[in-house]
BASE-991752 format. One record per residue: residue number from 1; chain; x, y, z of N, C-alpha, C in turn. Coordinates in pm, 1 decimal, decimal comma. Example, Ala and Ser with C-alpha at 12.3 -4.5 7.8 and 13.67 -1.06 7.14 Angstrom:
2
[kolti 1; 'A'; [1319,0; -569,0; 780,0]; [1230,0; -450,0; 780,0]; [1320,0; -330,0; 780,0]]
[kolti 2; 'A'; [1285,0; -225,0; 708,0]; [1367,0; -106,0; 714,0]; [1290,0; 3,0; 787,0]]
This chain:
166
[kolti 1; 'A'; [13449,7; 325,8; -364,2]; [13389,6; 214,5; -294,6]; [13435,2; 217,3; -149,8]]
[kolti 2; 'A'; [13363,4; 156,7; -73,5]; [13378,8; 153,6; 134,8]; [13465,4; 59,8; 81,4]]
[kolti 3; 'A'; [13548,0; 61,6; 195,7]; [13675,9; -71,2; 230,4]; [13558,7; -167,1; 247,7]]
[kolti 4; 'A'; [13635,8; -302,1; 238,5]; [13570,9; -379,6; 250,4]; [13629,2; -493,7; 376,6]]
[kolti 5; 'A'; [13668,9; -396,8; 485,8]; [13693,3; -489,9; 546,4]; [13574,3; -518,4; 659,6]]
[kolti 6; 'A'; [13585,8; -648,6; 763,2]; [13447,6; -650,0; 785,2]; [13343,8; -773,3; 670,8]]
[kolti 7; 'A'; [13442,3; -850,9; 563,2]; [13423,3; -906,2; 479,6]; [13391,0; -1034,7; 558,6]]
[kolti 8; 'A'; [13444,0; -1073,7; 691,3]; [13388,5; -1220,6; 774,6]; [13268,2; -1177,5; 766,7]]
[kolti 9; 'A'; [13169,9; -1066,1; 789,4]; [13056,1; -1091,8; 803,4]; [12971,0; -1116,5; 741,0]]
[kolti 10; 'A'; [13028,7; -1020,9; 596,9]; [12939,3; -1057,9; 458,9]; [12915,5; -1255,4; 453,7]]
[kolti 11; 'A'; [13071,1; -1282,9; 460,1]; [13056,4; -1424,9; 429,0]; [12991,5; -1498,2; 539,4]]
[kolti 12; 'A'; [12981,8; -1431,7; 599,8]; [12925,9; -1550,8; 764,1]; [12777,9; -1545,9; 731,1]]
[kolti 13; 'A'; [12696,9; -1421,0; 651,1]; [12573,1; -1415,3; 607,1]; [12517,5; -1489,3; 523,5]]
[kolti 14; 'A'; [12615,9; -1478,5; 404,7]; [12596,1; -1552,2; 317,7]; [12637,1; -1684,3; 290,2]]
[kolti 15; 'A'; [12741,1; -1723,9; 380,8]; [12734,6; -1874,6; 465,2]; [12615,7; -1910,2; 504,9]]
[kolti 16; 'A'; [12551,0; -1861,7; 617,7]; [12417,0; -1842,7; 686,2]; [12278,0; -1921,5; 609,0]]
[kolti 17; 'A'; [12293,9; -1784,4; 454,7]; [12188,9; -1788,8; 401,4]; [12228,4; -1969,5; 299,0]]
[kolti 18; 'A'; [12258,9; -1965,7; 215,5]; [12322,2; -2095,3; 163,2]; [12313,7; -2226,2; 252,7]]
[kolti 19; 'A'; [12326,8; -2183,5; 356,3]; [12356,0; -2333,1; 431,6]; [12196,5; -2353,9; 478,6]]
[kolti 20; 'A'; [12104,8; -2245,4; 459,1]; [12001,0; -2247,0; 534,2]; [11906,4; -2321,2; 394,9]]
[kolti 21; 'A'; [11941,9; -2378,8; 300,1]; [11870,1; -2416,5; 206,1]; [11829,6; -2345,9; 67,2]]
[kolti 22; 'A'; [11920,9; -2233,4; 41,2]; [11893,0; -2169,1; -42,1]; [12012,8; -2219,6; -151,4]]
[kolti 23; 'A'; [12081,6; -2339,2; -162,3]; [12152,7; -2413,9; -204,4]; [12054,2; -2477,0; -358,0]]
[kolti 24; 'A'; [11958,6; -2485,0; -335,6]; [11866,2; -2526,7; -413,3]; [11828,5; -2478,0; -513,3]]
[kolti 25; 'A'; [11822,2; -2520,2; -631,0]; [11795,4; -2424,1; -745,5]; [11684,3; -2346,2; -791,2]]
[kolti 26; 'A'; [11703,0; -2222,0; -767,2]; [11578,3; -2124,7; -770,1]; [11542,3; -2084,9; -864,7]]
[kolti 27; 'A'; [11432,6; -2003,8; -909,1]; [11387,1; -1935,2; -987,6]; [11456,5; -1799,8; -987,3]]
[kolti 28; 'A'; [11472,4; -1713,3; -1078,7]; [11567,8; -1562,1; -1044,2]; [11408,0; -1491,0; -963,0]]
[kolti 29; 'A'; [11337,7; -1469,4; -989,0]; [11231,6; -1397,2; -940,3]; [11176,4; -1467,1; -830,3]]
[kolti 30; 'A'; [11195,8; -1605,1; -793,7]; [11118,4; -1633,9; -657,0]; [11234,9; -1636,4; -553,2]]
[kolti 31; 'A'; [11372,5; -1663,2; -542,2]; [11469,8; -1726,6; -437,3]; [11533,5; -1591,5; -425,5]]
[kolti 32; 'A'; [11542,0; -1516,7; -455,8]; [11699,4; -1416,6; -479,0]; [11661,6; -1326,1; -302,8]]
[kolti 33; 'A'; [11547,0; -1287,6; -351,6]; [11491,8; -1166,9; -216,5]; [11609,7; -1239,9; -73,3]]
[kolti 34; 'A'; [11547,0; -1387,7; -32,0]; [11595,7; -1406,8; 111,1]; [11733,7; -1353,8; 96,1]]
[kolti 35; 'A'; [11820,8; -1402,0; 23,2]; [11942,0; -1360,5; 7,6]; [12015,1; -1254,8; 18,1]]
[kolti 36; 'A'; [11943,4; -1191,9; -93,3]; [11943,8; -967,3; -103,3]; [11900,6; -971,3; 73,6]]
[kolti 37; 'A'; [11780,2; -1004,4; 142,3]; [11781,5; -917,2; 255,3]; [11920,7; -973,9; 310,4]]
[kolti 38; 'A'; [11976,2; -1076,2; 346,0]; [12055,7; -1121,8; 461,1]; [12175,2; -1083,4; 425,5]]
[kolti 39; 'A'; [12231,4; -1098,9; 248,4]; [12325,5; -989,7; 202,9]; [12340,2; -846,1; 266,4]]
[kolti 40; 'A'; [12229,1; -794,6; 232,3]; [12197,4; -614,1; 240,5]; [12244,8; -550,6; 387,4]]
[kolti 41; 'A'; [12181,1; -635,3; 493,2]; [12181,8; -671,6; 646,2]; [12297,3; -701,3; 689,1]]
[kolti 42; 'A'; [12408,8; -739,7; 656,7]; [12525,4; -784,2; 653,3]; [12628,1; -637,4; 617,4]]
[kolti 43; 'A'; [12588,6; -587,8; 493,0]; [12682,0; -510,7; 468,7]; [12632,2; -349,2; 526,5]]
[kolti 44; 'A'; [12489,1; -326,8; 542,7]; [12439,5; -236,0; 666,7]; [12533,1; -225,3; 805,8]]
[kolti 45; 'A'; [12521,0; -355,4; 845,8]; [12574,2; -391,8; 977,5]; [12724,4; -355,3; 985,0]]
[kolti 46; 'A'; [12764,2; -393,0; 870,0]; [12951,4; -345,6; 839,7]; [12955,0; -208,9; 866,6]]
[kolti 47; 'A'; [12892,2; -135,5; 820,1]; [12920,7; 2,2; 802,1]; [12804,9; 133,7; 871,1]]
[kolti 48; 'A'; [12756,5; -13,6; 952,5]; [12691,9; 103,2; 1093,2]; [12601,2; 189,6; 1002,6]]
[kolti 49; 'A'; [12499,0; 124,0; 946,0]; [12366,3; 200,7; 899,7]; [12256,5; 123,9; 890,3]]
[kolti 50; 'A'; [12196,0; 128,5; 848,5]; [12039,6; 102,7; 842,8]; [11982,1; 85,6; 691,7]]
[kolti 51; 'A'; [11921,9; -51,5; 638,2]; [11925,1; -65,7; 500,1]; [11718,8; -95,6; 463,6]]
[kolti 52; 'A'; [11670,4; 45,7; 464,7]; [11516,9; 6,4; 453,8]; [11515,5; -47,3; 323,7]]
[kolti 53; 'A'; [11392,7; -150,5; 357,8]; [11374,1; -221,1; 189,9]; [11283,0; -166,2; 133,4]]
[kolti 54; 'A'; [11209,9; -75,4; 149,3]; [11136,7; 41,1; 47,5]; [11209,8; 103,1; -20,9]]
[kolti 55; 'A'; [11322,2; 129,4; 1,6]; [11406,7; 201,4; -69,0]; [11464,7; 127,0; -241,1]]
[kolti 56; 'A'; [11464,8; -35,4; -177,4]; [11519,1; -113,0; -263,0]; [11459,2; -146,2; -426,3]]
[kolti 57; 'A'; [11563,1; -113,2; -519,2]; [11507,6; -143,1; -656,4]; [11577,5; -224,5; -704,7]]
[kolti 58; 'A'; [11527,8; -353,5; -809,8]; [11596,4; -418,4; -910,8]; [11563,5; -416,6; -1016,3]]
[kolti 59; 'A'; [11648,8; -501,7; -1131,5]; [11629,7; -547,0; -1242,9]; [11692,8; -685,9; -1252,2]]
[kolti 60; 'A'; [11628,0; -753,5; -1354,1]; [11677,9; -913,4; -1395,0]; [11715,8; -894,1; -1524,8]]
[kolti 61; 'A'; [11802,8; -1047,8; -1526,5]; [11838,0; -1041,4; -1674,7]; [11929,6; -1138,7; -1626,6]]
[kolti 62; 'A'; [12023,5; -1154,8; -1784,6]; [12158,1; -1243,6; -1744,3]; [12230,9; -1181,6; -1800,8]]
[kolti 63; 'A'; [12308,1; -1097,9; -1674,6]; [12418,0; -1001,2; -1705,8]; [12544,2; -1102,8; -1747,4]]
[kolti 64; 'A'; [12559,9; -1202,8; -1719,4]; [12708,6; -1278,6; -1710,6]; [12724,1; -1373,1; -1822,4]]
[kolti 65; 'A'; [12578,9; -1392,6; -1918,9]; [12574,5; -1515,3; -2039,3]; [12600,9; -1636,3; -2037,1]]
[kolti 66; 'A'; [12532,8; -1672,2; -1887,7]; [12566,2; -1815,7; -1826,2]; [12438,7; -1911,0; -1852,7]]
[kolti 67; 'A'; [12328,5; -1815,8; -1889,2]; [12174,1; -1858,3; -1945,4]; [12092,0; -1860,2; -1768,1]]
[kolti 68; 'A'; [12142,5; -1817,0; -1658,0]; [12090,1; -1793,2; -1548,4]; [12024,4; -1662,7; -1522,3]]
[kolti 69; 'A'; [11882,5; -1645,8; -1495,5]; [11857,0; -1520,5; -1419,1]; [11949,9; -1450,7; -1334,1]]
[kolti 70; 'A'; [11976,6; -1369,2; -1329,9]; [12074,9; -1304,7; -1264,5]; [11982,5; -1175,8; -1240,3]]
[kolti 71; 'A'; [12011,9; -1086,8; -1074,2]; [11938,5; -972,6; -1057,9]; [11998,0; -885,8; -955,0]]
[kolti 72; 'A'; [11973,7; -751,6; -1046,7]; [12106,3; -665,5; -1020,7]; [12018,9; -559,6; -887,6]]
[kolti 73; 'A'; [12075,8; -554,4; -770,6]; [11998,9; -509,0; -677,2]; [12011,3; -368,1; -607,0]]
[kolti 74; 'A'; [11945,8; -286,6; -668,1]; [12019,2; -115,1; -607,7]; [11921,0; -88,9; -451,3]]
[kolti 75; 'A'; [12036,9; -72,8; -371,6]; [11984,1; -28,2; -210,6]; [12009,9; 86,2; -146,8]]
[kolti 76; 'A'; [11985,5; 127,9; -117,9]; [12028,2; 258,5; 48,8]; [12081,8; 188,5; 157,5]]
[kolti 77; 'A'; [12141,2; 277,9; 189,2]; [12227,7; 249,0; 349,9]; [12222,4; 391,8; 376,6]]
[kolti 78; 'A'; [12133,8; 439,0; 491,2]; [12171,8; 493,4; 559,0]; [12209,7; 536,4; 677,3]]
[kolti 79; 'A'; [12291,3; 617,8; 676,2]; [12419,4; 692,0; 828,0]; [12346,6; 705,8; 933,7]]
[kolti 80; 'A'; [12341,6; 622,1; 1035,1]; [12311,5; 594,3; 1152,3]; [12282,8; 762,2; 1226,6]]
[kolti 81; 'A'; [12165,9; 776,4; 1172,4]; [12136,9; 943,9; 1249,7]; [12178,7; 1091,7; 1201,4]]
[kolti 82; 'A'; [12245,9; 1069,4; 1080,6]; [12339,1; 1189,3; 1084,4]; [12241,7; 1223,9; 934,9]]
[kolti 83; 'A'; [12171,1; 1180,9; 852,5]; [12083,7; 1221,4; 771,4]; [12170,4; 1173,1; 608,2]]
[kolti 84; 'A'; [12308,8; 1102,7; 643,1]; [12364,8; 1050,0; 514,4]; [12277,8; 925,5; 459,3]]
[kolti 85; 'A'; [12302,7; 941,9; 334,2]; [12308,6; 823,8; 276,9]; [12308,8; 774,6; 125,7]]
[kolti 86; 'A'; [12395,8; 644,2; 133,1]; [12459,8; 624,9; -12,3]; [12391,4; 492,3; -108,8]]
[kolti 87; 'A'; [12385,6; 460,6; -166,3]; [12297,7; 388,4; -306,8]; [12436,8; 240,5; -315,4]]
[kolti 88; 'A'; [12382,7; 177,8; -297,8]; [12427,0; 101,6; -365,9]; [12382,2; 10,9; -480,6]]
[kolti 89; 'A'; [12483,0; -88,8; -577,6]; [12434,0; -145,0; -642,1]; [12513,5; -289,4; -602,7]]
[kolti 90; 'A'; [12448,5; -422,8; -695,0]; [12519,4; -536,7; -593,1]; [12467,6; -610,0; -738,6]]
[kolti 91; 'A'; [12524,8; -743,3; -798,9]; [12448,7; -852,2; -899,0]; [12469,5; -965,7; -811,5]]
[kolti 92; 'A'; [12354,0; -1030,7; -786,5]; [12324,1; -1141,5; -753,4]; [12337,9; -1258,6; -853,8]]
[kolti 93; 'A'; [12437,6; -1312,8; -876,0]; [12481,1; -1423,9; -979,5]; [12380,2; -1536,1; -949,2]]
[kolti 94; 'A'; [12332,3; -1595,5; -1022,0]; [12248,8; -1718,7; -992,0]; [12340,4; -1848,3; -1070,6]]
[kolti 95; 'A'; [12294,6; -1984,6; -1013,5]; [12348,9; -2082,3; -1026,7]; [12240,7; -2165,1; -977,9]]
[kolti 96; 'A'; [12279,0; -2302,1; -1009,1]; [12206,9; -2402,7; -992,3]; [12227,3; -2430,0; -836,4]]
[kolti 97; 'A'; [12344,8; -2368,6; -714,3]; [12381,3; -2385,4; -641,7]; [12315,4; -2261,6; -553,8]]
[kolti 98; 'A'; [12260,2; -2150,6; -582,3]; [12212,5; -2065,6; -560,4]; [12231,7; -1891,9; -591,0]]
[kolti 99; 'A'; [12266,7; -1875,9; -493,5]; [12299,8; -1742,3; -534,6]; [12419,2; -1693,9; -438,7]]
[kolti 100; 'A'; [12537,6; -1573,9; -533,6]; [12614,0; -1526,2; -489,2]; [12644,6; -1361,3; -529,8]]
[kolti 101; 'A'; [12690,6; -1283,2; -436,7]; [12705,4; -1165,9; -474,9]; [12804,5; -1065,2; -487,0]]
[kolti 102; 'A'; [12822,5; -942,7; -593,5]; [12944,9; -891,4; -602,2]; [12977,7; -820,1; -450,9]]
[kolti 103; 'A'; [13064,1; -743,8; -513,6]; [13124,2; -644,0; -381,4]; [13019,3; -529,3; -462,8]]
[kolti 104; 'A'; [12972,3; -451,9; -344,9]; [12891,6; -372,9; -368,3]; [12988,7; -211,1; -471,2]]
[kolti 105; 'A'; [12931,2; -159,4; -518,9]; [12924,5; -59,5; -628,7]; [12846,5; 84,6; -543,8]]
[kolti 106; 'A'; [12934,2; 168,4; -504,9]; [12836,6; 298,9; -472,5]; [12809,7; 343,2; -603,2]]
[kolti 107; 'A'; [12634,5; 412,3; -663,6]; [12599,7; 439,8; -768,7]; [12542,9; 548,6; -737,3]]
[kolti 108; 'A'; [12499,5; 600,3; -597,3]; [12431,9; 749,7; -581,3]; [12422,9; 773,3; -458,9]]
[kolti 109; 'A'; [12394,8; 901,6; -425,2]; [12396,0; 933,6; -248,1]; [12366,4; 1075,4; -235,5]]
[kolti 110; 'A'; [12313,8; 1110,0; -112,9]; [12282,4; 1221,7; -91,2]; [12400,6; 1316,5; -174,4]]
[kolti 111; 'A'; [12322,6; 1415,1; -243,1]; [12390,0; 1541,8; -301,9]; [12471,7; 1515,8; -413,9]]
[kolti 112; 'A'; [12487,2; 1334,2; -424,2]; [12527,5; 1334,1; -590,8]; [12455,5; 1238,2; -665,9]]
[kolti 113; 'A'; [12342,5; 1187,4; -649,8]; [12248,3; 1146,3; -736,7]; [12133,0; 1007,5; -700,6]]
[kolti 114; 'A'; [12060,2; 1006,7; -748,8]; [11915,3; 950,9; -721,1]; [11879,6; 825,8; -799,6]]
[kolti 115; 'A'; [11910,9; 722,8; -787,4]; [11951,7; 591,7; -888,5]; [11780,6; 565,6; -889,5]]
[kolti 116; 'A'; [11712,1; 585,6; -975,1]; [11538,0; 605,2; -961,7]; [11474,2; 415,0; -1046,1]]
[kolti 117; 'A'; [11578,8; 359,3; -1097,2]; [11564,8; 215,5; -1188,6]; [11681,0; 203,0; -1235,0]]
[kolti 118; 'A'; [11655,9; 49,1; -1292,4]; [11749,8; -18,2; -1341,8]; [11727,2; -86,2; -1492,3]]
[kolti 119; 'A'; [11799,5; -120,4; -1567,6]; [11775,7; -246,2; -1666,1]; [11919,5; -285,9; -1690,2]]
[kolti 120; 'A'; [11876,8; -446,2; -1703,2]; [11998,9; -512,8; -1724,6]; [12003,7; -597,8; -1880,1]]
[kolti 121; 'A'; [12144,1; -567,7; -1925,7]; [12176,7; -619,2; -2069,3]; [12284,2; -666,6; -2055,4]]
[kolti 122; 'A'; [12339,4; -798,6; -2178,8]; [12463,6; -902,8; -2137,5]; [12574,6; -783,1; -2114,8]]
[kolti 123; 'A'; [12619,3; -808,9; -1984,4]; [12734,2; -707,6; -1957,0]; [12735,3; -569,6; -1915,5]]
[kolti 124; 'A'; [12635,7; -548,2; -1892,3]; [12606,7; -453,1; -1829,7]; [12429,0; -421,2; -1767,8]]
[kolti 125; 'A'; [12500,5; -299,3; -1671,0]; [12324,5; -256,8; -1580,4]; [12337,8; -95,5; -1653,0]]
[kolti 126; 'A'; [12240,2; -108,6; -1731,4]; [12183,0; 81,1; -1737,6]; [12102,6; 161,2; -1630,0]]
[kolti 127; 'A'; [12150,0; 272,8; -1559,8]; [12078,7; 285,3; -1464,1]; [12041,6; 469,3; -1536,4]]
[kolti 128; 'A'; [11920,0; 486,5; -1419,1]; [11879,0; 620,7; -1476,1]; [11853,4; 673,6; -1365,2]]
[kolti 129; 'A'; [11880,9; 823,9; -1348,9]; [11901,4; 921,1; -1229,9]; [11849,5; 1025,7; -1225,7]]
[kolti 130; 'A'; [11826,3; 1078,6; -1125,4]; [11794,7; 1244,7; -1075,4]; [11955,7; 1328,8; -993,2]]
[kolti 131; 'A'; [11974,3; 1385,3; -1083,5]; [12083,4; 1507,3; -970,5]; [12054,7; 1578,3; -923,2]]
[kolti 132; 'A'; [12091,7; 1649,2; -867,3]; [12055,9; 1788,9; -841,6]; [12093,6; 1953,2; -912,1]]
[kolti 133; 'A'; [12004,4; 2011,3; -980,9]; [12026,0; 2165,0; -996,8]; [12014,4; 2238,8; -877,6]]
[kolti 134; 'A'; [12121,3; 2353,0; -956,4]; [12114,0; 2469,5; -860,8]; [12029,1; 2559,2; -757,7]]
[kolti 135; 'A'; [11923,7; 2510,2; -800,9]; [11820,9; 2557,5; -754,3]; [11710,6; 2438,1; -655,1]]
[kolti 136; 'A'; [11727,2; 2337,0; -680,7]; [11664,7; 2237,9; -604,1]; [11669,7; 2197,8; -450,5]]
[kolti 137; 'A'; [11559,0; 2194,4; -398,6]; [11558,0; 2165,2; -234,7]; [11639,6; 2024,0; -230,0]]
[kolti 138; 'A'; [11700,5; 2003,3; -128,9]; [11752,4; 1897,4; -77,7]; [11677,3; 1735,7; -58,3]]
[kolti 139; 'A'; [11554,2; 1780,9; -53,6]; [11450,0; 1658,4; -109,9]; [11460,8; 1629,2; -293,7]]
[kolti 140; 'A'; [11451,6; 1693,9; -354,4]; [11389,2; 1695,1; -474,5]; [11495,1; 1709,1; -601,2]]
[kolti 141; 'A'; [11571,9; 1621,2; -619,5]; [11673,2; 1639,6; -764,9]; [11550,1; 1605,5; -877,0]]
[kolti 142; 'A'; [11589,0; 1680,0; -980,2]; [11518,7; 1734,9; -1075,2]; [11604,1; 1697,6; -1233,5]]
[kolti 143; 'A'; [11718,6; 1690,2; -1239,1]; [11798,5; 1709,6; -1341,8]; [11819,8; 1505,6; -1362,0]]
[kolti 144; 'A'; [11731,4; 1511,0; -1477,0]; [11732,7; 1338,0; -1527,2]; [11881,5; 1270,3; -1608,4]]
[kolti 145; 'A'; [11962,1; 1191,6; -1608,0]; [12011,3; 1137,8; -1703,0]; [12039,4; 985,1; -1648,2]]
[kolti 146; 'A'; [12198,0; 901,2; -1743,2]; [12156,5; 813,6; -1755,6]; [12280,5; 778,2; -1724,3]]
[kolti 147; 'A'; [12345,0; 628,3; -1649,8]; [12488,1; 571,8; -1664,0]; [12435,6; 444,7; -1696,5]]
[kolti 148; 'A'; [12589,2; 391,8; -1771,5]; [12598,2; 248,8; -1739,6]; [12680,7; 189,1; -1662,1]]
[kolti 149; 'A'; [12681,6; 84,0; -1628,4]; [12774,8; 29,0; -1536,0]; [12795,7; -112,9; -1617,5]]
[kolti 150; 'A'; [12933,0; -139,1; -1645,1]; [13007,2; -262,0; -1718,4]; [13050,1; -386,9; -1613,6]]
[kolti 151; 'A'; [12997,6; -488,9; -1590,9]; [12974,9; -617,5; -1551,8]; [13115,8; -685,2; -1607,6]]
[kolti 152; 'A'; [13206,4; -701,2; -1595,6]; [13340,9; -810,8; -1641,4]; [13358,6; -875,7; -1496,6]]
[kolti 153; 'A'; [13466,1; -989,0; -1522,2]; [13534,1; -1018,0; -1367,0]; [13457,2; -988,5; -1272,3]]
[kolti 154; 'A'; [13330,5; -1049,6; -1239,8]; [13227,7; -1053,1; -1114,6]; [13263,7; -929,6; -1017,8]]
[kolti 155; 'A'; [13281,1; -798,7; -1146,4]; [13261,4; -655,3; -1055,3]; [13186,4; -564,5; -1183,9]]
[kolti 156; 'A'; [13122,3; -449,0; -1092,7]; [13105,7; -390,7; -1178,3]; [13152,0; -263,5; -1188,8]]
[kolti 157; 'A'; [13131,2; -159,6; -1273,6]; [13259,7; -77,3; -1271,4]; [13169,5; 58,9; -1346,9]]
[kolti 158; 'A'; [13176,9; 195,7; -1311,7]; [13099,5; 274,9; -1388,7]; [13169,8; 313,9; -1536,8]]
[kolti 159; 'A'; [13094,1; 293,1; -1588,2]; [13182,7; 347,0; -1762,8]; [13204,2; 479,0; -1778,9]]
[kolti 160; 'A'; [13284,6; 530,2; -1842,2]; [13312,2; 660,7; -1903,1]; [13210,9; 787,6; -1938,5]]
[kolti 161; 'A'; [13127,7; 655,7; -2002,0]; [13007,7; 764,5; -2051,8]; [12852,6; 806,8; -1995,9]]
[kolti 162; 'A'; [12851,8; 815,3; -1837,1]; [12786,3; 849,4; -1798,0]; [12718,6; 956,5; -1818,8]]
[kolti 163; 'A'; [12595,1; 1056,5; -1833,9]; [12566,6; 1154,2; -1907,0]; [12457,8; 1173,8; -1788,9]]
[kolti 164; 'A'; [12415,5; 1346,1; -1824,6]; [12269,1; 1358,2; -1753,9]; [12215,1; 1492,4; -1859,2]]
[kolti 165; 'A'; [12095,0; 1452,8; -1894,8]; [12063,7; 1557,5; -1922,4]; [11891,1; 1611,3; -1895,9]]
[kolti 166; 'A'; [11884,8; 1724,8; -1990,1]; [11734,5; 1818,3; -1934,3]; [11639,2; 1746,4; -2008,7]]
């Protein structure tokens, strides 16, 4: 994971966003987006990259068994010019108060894997990937498999049994 320092800004965003009326109790599928962007934008800005939202994939569910939509948000950041760039993943906790988010999770990045979807189940996000073979252009990972990532203590954490196969 990036240090996380640079953490006033996350919170000054998400101060920002909250105070701006998103305090209000949302729907998981209609309220979460403003948030994810001003989140996403925040932690871009930390680490001097650039966070396109085409890139961006989710899934819903209620990872935490609080009976709230909850939606788990995988992004790009990428390296200000230099052609890097790394995947993140983030859960947007929902509440009647709105929404709040983990510390971000690197889940893929140039030359080690292609986070292509998500699904979320109590306690965890299953995610599914492209790597790269030996033989594959630098555009194009080819080699499919699958991780999970385990949700405890408002982090999430990659499990053991990550796998990929043909």
């Amino acid at each position: 994971m990036r240090s996380t320092s640079g953490g006033s800004v996350l919170a000054a965003a998400t101060a920002l966003v909250l105070g701006a009326g998103a305090a209000a109790a949302q729907p998981a599928a209609m309220g979460w987006q403003g948030f994810a962007n001003a989140w996403i934008a925040a932690h871009a800005q930390r680490v001097r990259g650039q966070a396109p939202r085409e890139a961006r994939k989710s899934c819903e569910g209620d990872i935490n068994g609080d009976g709230h939509g909850d939606v788990v948000v995988i992004y790009t950041i990428e390296a200000g010019g230099s052609g890097a760039w790394t995947q993140y993943a983030t859960v947007l906790t929902s509440t009647q108060q709105g929404y709040g988010a983990t510390l971000p999770k690197e889940v893929g990045g140039k030359g080690t894997r292609i986070v292509e979807s998500c699904a979320v189940a109590p306690g965890k996000v299953e995610i599914s990937f492209k790597t790269w073979a030996a033989a594959d252009a630098a555009c194009c990972p080819s080699v499919p498999g699958k991780a999970t990532l385990s949700f405890a203590n408002g982090a999430l954490a990659e499990a053991p049994s990550a796998s990929s196969s043909r």
